[in-house]
Every structure is written in C-alpha cells, then in structure tokens.
N, C-alpha and C positions, 0 to 999 in steps of 0.2 A: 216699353217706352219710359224713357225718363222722366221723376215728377220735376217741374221746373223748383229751383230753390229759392227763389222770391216769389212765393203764391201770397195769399191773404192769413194765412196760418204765422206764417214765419213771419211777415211782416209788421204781424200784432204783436209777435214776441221782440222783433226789433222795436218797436214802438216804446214797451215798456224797460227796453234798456235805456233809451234817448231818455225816457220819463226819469231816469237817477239822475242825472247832474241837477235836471233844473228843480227836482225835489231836493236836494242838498240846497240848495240857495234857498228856495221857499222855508226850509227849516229852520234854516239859519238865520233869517230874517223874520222869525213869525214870535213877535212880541205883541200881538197883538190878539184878539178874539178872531176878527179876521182874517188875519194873515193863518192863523192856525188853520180855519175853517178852509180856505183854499187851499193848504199844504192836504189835509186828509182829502178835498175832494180829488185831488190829480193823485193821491195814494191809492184811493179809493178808485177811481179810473185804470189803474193801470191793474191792479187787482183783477178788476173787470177781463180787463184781458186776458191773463193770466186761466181765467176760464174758459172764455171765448178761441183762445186761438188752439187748444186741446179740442174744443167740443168741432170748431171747424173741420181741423186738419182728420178726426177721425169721420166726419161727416160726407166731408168730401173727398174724403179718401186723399188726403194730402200731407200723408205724415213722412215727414224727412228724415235723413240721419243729420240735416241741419239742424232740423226742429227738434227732436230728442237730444243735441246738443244745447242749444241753445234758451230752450225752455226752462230746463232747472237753474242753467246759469242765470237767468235774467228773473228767475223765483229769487234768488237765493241772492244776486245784487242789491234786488230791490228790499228785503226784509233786513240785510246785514247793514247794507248804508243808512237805512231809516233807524237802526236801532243805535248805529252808531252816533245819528245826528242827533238821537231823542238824548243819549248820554249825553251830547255835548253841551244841553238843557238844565240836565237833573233830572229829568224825568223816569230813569229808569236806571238800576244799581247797576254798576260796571260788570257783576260777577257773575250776573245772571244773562249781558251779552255778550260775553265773554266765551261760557259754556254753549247759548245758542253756537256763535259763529264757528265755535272750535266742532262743535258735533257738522256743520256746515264741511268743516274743510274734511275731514276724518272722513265722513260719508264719500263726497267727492273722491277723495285721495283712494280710498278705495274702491270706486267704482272704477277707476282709470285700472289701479292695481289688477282687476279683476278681467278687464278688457284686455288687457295685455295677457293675460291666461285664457284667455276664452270664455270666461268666465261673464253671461251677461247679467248681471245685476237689476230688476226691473224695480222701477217706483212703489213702492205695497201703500194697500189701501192708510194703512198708519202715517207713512208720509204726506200722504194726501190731506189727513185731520191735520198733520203737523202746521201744512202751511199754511191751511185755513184757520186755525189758532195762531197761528202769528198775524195773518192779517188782519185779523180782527183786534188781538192786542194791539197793532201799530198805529193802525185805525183808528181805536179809541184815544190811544198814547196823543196822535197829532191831533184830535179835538181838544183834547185836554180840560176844556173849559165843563162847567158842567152847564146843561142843559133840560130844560123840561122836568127839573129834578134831577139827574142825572147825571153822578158824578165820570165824568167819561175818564178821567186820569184814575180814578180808581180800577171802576170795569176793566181800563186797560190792562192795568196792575196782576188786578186778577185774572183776567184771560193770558198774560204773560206766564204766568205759574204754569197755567196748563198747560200751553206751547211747551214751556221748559221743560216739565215733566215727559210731555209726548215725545217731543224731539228727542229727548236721550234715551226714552224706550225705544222707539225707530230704530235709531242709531244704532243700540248694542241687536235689535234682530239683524241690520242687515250683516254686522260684524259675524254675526251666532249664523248665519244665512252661506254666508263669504264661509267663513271657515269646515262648516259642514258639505260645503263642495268640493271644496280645495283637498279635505279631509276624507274625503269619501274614499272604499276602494275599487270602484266603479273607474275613478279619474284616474288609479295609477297605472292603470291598465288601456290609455289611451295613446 
C-alpha cells in the first residue's frame, strides 16, 4: 500500500518552505531588538521542524521519496536565504556565505549526479552536525542583540566557523564517498 504524500511529515517540511519568504521580510524589516527577536523565533520554529518531521516520518513509518526530497531542500532553502538576508545586514562576511551555499549546490549537484548512476548517496552523521551548526549560527546571527550578557552576533559568529569548517568537510567525504563508488571495480562489472 501506498504511503499517502501529504501525511504530517511532509507537511512540516512544507511548512518550513512557506516559513522562507515570510522570514525574508522579517529580515528585512528587523531594525529593531524586536523585530529581530521574532525573526529568530519563526527561524527558530522552523528548525523545530526540521527535526520533528524526520523524528515523525521514521516514527510512523511515513518516509516518502517526497520527503527525502523535500526535506534537505527546505534545510538547505531555509539556511541559504537566512544567510543571504543576514549579508544583506553586515552581519555576516560574504565569503564565508558564499563557500556555505557553494558546498550546498556541489553536494546537491552531486547527489542528482549520483542518482542518475544508481548511485544513492545517504545524509552521513557529519551533515547532520553540519545543519545543526548552521542553525544555531543563524539563530544566534538573527538575535543579534546581546542578551543576559550574551553577545549573540558574536556566538553566532563563531558557531559560523564551525558550520563552515564542518560543511566543507561533509562536502569533500561525500565527493571522496561518490568517487570511491563510481571508482570501485566492483561497479564496472555491473
């Protein structure tokens, strides 16, 4: 039996697509201590989900070839358009979301590559820190203010490093991953 493709998995990950545009405005508009603090809590929301519709879908046994689409897409929307809107700020160096989104499309671009060979390609536990290092940079990024003591545009700062560092390690395993299959002599024999 077929799983239906709108269950409550996929629809949290749709959720968190609809959640970019109206994050784009909140960004764009957050001049404010407030306007900030609402921009990271719907950041912060969609995040949420971001765990929630995985922890679901393997829960209730409701994992799609929708949702395995869909789910890195709407990771990887929601961390690139936040990073893009925080540049539009100054909050965060061009070069450093530059190299995020570029290891973003490279990964992708490879993953398709690889599906076209047969080749499936799975999320590794490293990607997994990857995007949890970005949402917490982005997190901190759209608080910006500090708090409690707490300089959050810093934190951010520096939880960015890590991301950036993690992310382009990810990135060259899954390249080193991809190529050692493609390379294998096991596959020219198929």
């Amino acid at each position: 039996m077929a799983k239906p493709i709108f269950n409550l998995a996929n629809n949290l990950t749709i959720t968190r697509i609809i959640i970019v545009p109206i994050l784009i405005v909140l960004v764009l508009y957050s001049s404010s201590r407030t306007s900030c603090m609402i921009a990271a809590l719907l950041f912060a929301l969609a995040a949420v989900t971001d765990w929630l519709d995985g922890y679901i879908a393997r829960r209730q046994n409701l994992v799609t070839s929708l949702g395995k689409f869909l789910d890195p897409l709407a990771d990887k929307l929601l961390v690139s358009v936040a990073l893009v809107m925080l540049l539009s700020l100054n909050r965060v160096p061009a070069w450093m979301v530059a190299l995020i989104i570029a290891r973003e499309v490279g990964v992708t671009g490879l993953r398709i590559a690889a599906a076209r060979d047969g080749i499936i390609m799975e999320s590794s536990r490293l990607a997994k820190y990857k995007t949890a290092f970005q949402l917490v940079a982005v997190e901190a990024l759209l608080i910006h203010y500090s708090y409690a003591g707490i300089d959050f545009h810093l934190v951010g700062i520096l939880t960015l490093w890590i991301a950036l560092f993690v992310s382009l390690w990810s990135g060259l395993v899954y390249f080193i991953r991809f190529f050692k299959k493609t390379l294998s002599p096991s596959r020219g024999s198929q």
